[in-house]
N, C-alpha and C positions, 0 to 999 in steps of 0.2 A: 212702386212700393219699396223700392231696395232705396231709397232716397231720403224717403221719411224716418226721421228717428226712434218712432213708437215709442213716447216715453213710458204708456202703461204696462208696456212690454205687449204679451201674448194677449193677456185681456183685452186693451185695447187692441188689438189687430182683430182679434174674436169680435169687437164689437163695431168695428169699419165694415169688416164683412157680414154679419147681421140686418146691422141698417143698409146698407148696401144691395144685400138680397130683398130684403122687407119693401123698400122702399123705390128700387129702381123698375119702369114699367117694362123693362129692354128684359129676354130671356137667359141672355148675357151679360156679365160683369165687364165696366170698361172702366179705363180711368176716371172720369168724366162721374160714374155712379159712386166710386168709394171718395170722393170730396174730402182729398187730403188736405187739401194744399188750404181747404177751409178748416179743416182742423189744427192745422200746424198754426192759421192766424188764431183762433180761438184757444190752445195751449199756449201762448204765448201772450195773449190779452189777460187769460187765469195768472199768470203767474207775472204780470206787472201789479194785478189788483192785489193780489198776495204779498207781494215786496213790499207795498208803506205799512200795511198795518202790523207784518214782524216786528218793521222799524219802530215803531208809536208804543209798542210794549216794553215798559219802565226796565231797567238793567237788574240785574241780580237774578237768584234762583226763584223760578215757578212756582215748585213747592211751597212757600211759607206764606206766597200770595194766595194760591189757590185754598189752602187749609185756613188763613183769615176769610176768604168770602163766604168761605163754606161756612166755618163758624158764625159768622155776623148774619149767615143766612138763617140756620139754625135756632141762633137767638132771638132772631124777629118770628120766626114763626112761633117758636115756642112761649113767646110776649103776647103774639096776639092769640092763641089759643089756651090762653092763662095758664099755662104751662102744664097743659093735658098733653102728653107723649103719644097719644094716637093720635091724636084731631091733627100735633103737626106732624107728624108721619105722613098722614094723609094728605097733607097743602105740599108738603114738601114734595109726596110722591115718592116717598119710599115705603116700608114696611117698618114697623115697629122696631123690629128687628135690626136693622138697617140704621136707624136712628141713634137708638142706645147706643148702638157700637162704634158710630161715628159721635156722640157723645161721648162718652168714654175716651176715644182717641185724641177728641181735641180739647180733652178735660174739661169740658164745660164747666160740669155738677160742681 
């Protein structure tokens, strides 16, 4: 165990030995039951599939991306619920409330 790096920290060590207890038929904990060494390949498989598609995400700020989709989202709902504020609150899955304010903020109106 002093081997493995735990990248989840504690959590994950909580959660080796959970499954570990849950799962092994032995009334003993042995190497063999906490399947590091299968976790170490499967943290390391997560986190190549995670490296291209950082890469694949366009340059500049977040921000101004994420508040055009939001809006363009907004606006089709609001198009296709002929621009009743509840009906797309509702497709959208927010609250009423929730809408307005994010209307407002990305100046729709």
């Amino acid at each position: 165990m002093r081997d493995y790096p735990f990248p989840g920290n504690v959590r994950e060590l909580e959660n080796v030995i959970e499954r570990a207890v849950t799962l092994s038929p032995e009334t003993q904990l042995n190497v063999a039951a906490l399947n590091l060494q299968n976790e170490q390949r499967q943290a390391s498989s997560r986190d190549d599939a995670i490296a291209p598609k950082a890469q694949s995400v366009s340059s500049g700020p977040l921000t101004p991306q994420l508040q055009d989709m939001e809006r363009q989202a907004i606006i089709e709902a609001l198009e296709k619920t002929r621009y009743n504020k509840t009906a797309a609150a509702k497709l959208l899955g927010l609250t009423f409330r929730q809408l307005r304010y994010r209307i407002k903020k990305l100046d729709i109106e």
